[in-house]
C-alpha positions in Angstrom: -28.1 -1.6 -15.9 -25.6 -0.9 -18.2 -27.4 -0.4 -21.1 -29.5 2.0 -19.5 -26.7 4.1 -19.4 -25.7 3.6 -22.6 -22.9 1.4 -21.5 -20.5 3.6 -19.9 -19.7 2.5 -16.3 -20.0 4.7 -13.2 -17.4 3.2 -11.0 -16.9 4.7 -7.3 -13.8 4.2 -5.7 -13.8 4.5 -1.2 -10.8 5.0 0.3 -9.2 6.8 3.0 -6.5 9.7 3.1 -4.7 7.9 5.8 -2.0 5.6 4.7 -0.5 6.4 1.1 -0.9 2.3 0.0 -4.7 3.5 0.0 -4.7 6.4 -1.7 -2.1 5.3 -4.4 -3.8 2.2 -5.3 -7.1 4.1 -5.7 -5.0 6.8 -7.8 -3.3 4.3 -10.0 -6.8 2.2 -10.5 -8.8 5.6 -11.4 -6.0 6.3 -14.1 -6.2 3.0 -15.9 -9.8 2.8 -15.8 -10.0 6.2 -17.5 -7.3 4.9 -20.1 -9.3 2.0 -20.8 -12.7 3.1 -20.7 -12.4 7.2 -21.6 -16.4 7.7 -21.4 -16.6 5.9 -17.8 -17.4 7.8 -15.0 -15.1 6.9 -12.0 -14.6 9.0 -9.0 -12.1 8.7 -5.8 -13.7 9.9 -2.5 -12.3 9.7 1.2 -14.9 7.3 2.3 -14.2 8.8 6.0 -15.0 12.7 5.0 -18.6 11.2 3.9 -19.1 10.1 7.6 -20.5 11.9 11.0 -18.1 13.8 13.2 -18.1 11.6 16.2 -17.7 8.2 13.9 -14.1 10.2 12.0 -12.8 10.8 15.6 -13.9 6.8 16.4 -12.3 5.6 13.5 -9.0 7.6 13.9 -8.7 6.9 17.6 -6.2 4.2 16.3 -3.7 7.0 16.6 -2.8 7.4 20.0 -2.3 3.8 21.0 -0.3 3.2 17.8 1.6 6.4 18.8 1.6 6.2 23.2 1.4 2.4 23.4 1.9 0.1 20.4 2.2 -3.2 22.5 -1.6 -2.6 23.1 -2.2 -1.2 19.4 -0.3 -4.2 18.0 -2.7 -6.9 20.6 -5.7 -4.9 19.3 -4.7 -4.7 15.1 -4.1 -8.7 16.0 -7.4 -9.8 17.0 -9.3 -7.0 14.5 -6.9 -9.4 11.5 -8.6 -12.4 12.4 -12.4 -11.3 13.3 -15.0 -11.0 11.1 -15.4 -7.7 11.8 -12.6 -4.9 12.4 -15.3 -2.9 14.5 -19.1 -3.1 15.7 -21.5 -2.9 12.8 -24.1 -1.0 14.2 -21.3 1.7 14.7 -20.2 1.4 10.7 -24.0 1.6 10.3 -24.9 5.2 12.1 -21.5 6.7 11.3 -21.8 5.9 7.6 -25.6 7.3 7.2 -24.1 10.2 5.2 -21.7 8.1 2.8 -24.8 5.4 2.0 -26.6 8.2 0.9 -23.5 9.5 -1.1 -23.3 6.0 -2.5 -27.0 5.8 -3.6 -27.3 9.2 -4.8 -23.9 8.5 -6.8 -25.9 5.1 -8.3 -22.5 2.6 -8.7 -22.7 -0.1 -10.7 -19.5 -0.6 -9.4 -17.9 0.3 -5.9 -14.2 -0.4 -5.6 -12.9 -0.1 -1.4 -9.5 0.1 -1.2 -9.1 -0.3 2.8 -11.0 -2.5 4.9 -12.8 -0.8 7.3 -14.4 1.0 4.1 -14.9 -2.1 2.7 -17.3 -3.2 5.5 -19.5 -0.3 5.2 -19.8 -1.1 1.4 -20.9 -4.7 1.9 -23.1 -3.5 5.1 -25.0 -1.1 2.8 -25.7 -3.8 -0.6 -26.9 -6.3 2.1 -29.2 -4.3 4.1 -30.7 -2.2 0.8 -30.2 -5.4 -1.3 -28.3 -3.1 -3.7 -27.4 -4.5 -7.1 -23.7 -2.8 -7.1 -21.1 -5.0 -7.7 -18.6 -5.1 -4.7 -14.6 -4.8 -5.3 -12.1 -5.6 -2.5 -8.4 -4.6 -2.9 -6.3 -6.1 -0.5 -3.6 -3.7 -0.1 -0.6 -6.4 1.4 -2.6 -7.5 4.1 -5.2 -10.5 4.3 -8.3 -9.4 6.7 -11.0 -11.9 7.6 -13.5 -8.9 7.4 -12.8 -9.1 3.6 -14.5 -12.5 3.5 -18.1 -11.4 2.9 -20.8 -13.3 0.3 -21.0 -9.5 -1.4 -17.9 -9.4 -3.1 -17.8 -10.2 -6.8 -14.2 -9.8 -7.3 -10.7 -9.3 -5.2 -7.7 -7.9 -6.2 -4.6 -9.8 -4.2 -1.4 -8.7 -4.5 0.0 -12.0 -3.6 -0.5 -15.5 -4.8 0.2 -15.8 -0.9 -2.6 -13.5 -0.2 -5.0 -14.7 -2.2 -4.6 -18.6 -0.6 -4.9 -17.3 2.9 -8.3 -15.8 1.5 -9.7 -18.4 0.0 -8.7 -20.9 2.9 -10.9 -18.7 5.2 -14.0 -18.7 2.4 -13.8 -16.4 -0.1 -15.0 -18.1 -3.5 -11.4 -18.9 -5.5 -13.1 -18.2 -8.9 -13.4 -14.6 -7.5 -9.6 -13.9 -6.7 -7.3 -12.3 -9.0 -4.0 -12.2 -8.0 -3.1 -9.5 -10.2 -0.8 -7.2 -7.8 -0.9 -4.4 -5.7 -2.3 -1.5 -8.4 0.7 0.7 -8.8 1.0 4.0 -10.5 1.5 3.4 -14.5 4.9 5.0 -14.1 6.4 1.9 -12.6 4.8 0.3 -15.7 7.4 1.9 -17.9 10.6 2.4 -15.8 13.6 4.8 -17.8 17.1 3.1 -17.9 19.4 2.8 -14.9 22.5 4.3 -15.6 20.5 7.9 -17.6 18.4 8.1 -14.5 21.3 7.9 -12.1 23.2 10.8 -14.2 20.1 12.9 -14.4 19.4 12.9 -10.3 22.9 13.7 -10.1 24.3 10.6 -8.3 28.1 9.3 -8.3 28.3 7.0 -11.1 29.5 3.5 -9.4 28.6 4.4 -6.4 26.6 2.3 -4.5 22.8 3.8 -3.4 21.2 3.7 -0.1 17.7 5.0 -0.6 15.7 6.0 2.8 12.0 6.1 3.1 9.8 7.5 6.2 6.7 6.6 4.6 4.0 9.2 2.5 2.8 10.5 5.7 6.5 10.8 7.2 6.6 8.3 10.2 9.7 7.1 11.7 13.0 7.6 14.2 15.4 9.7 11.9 18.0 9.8 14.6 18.2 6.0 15.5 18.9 5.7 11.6 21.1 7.8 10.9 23.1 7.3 13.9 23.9 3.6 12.7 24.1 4.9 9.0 26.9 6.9 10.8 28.9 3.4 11.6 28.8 2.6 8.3 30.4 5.8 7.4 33.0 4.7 9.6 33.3 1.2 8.2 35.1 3.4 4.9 32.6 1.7 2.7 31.7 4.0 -0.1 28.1 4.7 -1.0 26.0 7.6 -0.8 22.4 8.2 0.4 18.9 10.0 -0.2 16.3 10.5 2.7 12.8 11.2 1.4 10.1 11.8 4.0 7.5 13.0 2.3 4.2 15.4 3.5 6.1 16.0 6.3 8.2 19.3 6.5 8.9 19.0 10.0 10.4 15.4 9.6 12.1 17.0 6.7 13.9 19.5 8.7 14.6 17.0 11.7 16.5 14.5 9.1 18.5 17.5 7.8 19.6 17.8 11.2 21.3 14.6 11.8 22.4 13.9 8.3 24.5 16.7 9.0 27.7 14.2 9.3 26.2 12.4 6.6 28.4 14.1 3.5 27.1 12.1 0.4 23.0 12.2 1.7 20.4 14.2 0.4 17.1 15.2 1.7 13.8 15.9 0.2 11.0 15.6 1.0 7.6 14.4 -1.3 8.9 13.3 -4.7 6.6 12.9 -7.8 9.6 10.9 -9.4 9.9 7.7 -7.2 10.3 5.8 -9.6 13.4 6.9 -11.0 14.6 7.1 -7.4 13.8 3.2 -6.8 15.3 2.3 -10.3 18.7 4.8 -9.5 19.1 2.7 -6.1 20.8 -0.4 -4.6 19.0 -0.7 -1.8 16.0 0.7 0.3 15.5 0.6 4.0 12.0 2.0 4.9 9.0 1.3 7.1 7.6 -2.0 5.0 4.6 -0.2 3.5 2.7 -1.7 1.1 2.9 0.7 -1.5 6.9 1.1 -0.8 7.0 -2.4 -1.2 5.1 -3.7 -4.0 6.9 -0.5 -5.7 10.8 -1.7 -5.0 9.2 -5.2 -6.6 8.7 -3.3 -9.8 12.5 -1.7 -9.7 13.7 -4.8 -8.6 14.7 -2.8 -5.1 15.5 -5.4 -2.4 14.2 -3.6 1.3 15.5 -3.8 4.8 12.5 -3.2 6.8 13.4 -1.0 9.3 11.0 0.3 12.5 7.5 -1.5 11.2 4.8 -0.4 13.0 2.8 -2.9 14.8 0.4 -5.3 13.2 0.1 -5.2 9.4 3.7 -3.7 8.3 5.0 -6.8 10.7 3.1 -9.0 9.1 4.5 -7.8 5.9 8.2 -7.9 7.4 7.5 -11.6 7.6 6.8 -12.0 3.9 9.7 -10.1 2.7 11.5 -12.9 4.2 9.6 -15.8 2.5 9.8 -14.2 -0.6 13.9 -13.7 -0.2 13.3 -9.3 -1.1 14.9 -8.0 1.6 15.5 -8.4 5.4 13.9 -8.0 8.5 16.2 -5.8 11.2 14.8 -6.9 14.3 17.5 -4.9 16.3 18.6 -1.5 15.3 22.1 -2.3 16.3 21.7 -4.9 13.5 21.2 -2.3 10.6 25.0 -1.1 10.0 26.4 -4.6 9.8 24.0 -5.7 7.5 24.3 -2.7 5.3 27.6 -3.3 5.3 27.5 -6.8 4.2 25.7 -6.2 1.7 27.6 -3.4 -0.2 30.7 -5.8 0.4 28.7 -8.8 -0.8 27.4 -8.0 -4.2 26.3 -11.5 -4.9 23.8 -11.3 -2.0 22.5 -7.9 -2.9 22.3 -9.4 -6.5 20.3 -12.2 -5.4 17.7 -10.2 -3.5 17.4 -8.0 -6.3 16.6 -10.8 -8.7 14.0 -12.2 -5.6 12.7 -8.6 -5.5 11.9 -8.4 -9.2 10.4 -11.7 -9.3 7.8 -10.1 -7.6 7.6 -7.7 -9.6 3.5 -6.6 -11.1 4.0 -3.1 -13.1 1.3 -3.5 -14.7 -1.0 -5.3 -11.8 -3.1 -1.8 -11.9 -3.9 -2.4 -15.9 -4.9 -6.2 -14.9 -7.3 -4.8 -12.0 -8.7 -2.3 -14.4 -9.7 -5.1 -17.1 -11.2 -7.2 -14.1 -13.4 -4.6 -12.9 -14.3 -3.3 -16.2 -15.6 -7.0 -17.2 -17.4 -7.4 -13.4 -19.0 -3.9 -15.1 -20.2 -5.7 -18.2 -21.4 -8.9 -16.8 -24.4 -10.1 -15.9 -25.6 -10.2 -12.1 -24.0 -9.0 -9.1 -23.2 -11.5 -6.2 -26.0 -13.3 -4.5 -26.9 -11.7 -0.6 -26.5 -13.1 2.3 -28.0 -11.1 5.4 -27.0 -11.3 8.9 -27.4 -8.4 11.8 
């Protein structure tokens, strides 16, 4: 195959423009594929733009439970973790008519999916046409049991953690890399603390609170700010930044209540997060993925704050065994525990030294190699078939 095209790789990367973890991974994997193979073709498509109407509206329903009634969207994320499938497949297989024909016409030798429902169409389409493109599952923070199909050739963990809980439910051990969550090559040369803090125009000694709502800008500003407020109160110096990015009406609302909120600053999307996550003490964010795996490579210890239901509490529970950050449970709990930590620089210390333990700047580079050798090797994965 691939000296038919005179051995440049065509590499197609499906994700989906919901959830930034996607869409960064799939950014930061195009980049380094492109630095280390200039003459490869690789392209980034929203595998759910590809698909019919109805199946877009199906597959975003997810929405209004997670926003109405999370108890049931939290029961439902549950069982779709630890089933074989997230959805029915004959569904995947009529709404995705259009993106298998993208896919064929496209001609992959290798296809890269970045999100799990995605992923399932991919695997569904090289066992039903017996395709001979190699299969790439990333898992984004979040062991599925979907992702344990015969099809893939290689998986990207970003957890030693991770990558045990897949290969305890199947998946072939010689095929896991736990090489990190791809990040954007920017965290793999961070600037120096101190110049960074003086160039965003921070108080020099003063301790930073850094406060993320997410890419998509998803969270209860007021409930935040309103025990930020006791801290305030406690007479503990620090000083605050709010970013909530593509989301200008969020934006406003948090300008709003940070009103009382003297040292805090609001913006909204930032190009330069890593020099905000390097500038910082401490984050306290919806546990994201991407926001996670990112403080890692800053050494940023996080307090989870308002996780949604299902995944981002299943990642609240490793922060804890990995000793990054905290879980606040309560909302009540989040002054107090800011407060102990500014007073406490020993414990903020320690979680910053668990935090950058973690840390895999470079995880994207590592992921780029991987698939570029899958490219170069011999023959894809061996089929199964089942309905």
């Amino acid at each position: 195959m691939m000296t038919e095209r005179n051995g440049r790789p065509r590499i197609l990367i499906l994700t989906l423009s919901h959830g930034a973890a996607h869409r960064r991974a799939s950014s930061a994997l195009r980049q380094t594929l492109l630095a280390r193979e200039p003459g490869a073709r690789v392209e980034v498509i929203d595998a759910l733009e590809h698909c019919a109407r109805w199946f877009q509206a199906y597959y975003n329903s997810y929405e209004l439970p997670l926003r109405f009634w999370p108890s049931l969207w939290n029961r439902i994320e549950n069982i779709q973790h630890q089933s074989q499938a997230t959805g029915p497949r004959w569904l995947y297989w009529r709404g995705g008519k259009r993106l298998f024909r993208f896919i064929q016409a496209f001609d992959p030798d290798t296809v890269v999916a970045t999100e799990v429902g995605v992923f399932e169409m991919a695997y569904m389409l090289k066992r039903r046409t017996a395709a001979r493109f190699r299969l790439v599952a990333v898992e984004l923070m979040d062991f599925n049991l979907a992702f344990v199909q015969p099809e893939v050739d290689l998986y990207l963990c970003s957890h030693e953690d991770l990558g045990a809980e897949l290969a305890a439910a199947g998946a072939a051990p010689e095929r896991i890399l736990c090489c990190g969550q791809p990040l954007d090559p920017a965290f793999a040369s961070l600037p120096p603390r101190e110049p960074t803090r003086a160039r965003l125009g921070l108080e020099p000694d003063v301790p930073l609170l850094l406060v993320l709502f997410g890419g998509t800008g998803f969270g209860n500003p007021r409930l935040l700010v309103n025990e930020l407020l006791k801290v305030k109160e406690a007479r503990q110096a620090w000083q605050a930044v709010f970013i909530t990015g593509w989301n200008p009406r969020l934006e406003a609302e948090v300008r709003g209540v940070c009103a009382d909120l003297p040292q805090a600053r609001v913006l909204g999307w930032v190009d330069n997060m890593q020099e905000w996550m390097v500038a910082a003490d401490l984050m306290i964010s919806k546990p994201g993925g991407a926001t996670l795996t990112e403080g890692f490579a800053c050494g940023l210890p996080m307090l989870a704050f308002n996780p949604l239901p299902g995944n981002e509490r299943r990642t609240c529970q490793w922060i804890e065994k990995w000793g990054a950050g905290q879980w606040i449970r309560k909302a009540g709990d989040l002054a107090s525990t800011v407060e102990r930590l500014l007073a406490d620089r020993e414990e903020l210390d320690r979680l910053r030294r668990n935090a950058l333990a973690l840390a895999r700047p470079r995880a994207a580079y590592d992921g780029a190699d991987a698939i570029l050798k899958l490219c170069r090797s011999g023959q894809a994965s061996s089929l199964g078939y089942d309905s």
